[in-house]
N, C-alpha and C positions, 0 to 999 in steps of 0.2 A: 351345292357349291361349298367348297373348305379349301382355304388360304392355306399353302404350304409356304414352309422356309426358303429362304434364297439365303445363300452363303454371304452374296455383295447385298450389301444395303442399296448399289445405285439399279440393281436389276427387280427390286419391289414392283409388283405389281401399282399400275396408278391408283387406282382406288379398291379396299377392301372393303365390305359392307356389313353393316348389323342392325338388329331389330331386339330391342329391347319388348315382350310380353309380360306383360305386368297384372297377376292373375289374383283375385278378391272381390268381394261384393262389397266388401269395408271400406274397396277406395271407391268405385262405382258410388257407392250410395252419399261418401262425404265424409264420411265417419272419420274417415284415415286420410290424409293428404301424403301424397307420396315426396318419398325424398331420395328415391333412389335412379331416377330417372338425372336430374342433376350430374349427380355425382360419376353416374356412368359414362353419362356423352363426355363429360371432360378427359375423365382416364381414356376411354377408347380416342379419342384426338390425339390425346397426348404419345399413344401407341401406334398412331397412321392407319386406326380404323374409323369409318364414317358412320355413323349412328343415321340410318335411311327411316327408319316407322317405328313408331313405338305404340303399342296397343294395350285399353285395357277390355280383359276380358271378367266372366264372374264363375265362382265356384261351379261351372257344369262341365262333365266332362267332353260335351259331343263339341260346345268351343273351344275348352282348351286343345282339344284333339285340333279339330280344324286348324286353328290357331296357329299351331307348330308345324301342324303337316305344311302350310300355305308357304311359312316364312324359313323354313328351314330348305326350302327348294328354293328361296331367290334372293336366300342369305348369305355372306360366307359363315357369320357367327349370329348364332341364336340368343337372347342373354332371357331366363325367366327370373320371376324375382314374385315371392309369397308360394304359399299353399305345399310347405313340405316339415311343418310342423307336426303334433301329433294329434291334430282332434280330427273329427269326423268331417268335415270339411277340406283337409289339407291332403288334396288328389292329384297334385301333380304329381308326382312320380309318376303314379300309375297310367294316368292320363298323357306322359312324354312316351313310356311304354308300348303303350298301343299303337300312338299315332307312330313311331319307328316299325313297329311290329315283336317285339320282341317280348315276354314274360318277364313277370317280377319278381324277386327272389328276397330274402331275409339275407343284406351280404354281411359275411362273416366279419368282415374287416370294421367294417359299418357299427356293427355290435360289439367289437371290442374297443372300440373309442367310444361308445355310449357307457359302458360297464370298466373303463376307465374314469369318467366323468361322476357317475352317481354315485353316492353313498348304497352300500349292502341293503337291500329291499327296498330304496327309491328305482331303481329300474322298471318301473311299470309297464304292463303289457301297452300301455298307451302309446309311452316311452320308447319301447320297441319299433315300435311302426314305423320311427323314423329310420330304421335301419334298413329301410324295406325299399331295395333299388332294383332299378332296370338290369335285368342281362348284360354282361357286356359295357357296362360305364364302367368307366373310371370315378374315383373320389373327389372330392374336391373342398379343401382340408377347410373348417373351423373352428378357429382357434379362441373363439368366444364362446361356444356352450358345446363346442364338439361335434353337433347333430351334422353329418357331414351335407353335402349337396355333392353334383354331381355332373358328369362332362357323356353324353351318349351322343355320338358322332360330332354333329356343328350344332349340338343344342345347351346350354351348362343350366344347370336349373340351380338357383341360389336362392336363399333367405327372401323374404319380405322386410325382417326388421332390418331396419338401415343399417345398423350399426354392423352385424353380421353379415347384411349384403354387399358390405364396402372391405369387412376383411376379408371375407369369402375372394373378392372382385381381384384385390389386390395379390391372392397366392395365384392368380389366372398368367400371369406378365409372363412366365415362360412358355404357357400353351397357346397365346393369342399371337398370331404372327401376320403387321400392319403392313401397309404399303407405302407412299412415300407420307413422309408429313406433314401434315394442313399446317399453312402460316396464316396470319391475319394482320389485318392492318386498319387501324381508325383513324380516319378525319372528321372531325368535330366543327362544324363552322355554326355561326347564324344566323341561318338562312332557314325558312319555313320551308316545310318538306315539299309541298305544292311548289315553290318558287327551283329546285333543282330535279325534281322529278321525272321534266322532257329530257337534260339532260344524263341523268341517270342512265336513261332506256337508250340512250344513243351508246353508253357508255357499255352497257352491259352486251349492245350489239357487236361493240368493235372487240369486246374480251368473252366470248363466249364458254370460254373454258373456267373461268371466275364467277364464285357468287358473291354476288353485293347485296345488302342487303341495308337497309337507312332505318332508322329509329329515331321519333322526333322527341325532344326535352324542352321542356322550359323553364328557366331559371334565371334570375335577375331579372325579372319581366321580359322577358326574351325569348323567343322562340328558336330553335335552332333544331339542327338534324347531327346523329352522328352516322357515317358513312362505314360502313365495314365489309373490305375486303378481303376473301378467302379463295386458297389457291395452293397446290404442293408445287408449283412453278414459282418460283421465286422471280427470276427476272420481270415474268409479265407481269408479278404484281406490284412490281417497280414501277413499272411505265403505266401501269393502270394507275396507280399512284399520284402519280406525275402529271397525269390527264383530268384527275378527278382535283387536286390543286390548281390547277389551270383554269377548270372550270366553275370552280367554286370564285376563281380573281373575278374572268371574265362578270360575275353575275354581282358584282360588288361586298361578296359574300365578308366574313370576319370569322376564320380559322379560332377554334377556340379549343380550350387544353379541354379534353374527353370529360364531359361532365361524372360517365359512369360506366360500368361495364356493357357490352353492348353486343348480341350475336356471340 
């Protein structure tokens, strides 16, 4: 699956999808908390793509293979993120390679922005490795240490470290092409989650195209729920809106400013 351009913004496809695989034993085991998982659902929203499964897998090739083969057939964008460093562990590349079919290669281009970046004889054969791409990708520029990543069909294999996974993410904005854009909407009352819940489920049956989704807080010794709804239909999520304040009166509920970010 791969999202193409549409010239009018109003003939977007309704929904684009993606899958963030997120490959390490570092985060698996605890060592490393990720943070690039965050960072991406936002940007991809922000673009009218929907972040559908995000997985993590560990340093082996025959999952990271699977991995990509599974989610690059019921993705339209693939996002990888660790294991394209230079140690003896860092096998994605070669591991995107296989699972598309194609050979790895030393690319030349690859290697001229590593021997732009290092000092005369830090280029180490280690250092090298990172040059070491799929057939057939495209580059995918970093402007933090240079080691580039890379774009093979609907798959972009990027950085683990954050900070490189987020500039990496950020030069993607003209090859990611979203479909319409998710809006969201919070009401905040204080009402314990149990107490609007029946209603909820009635709510969600009359808006089937809408996901709501409730997150309960307490504050000022207070129990309460915030309500958040999401939708690229703007109208419906007016009148879902408008239903879910109606409902929150009927239950004697008390509308409260959003205690905090939510959904």
């Amino acid at each position: 699956m791969t999202a193409t351009a549409s010239p009018d913004p109003g003939n977007r496809p309704a929904e684009v999808t993606a899958c963030l695989i997120i490959i390490g034993n570092e985060i698996l085991s605890g060592r490393t908390k990720d943070a690039n998982l965050p960072f991406l659902a936002g940007k991809l929203n922000d673009w009218g793509v929907r972040l559908r499964e995000v997985r993590v897998v560990p340093d082996l090739e025959a999952a990271i293979v699977a991995a990509v083969n599974d989610c690059r057939g019921r993705y339209d964008y693939v996002f990888t993120s660790g294991g394209i460093g230079p140690t003896h562990d860092d096998i994605t590349a070669a591991c995107v390679a296989k699972a598309v079919g194609v050979p790895i290669e030393r690319n030349a281009e690859a290697v001229a922005l590593l021997e732009g970046h290092y000092a005369p004889g830090d280029l180490t054969a280690a250092r090298l490795k990172m040059a070491d791409i799929p057939v057939g990708a495209t580059l995918v520029d970093n402007p933090v240490s240079r080691a580039p990543g890379f774009q093979l069909e609907n798959v972009f294999v990027l950085a683990g470290v954050p900070m490189i996974f987020q500039a990496m993410l950020e030069s993607l904005r003209h090859r990611v092409v979203g479909g319409r854009p998710m809006i969201s909407r919070t009401v905040s009352c204080f009402l314990a989650e149990g107490q609007i819940a029946p209603g909820l489920a009635t709510l969600q049956e009359s808006y089937p195209e809408l996901e709501i989704g409730s997150y309960p807080f307490f504050r000022l010794r207070r129990f309460g729920v915030s309500v958040v709804l999401r939708s690229t239909d703007e109208d419906a999520l007016g009148r879902a809106e408008a239903d879910l304040r109606a409902l929150i009166a009927t239950l004697d509920g008390e509308v409260a400013d959003d205690p905090a970010p939510a959904g």
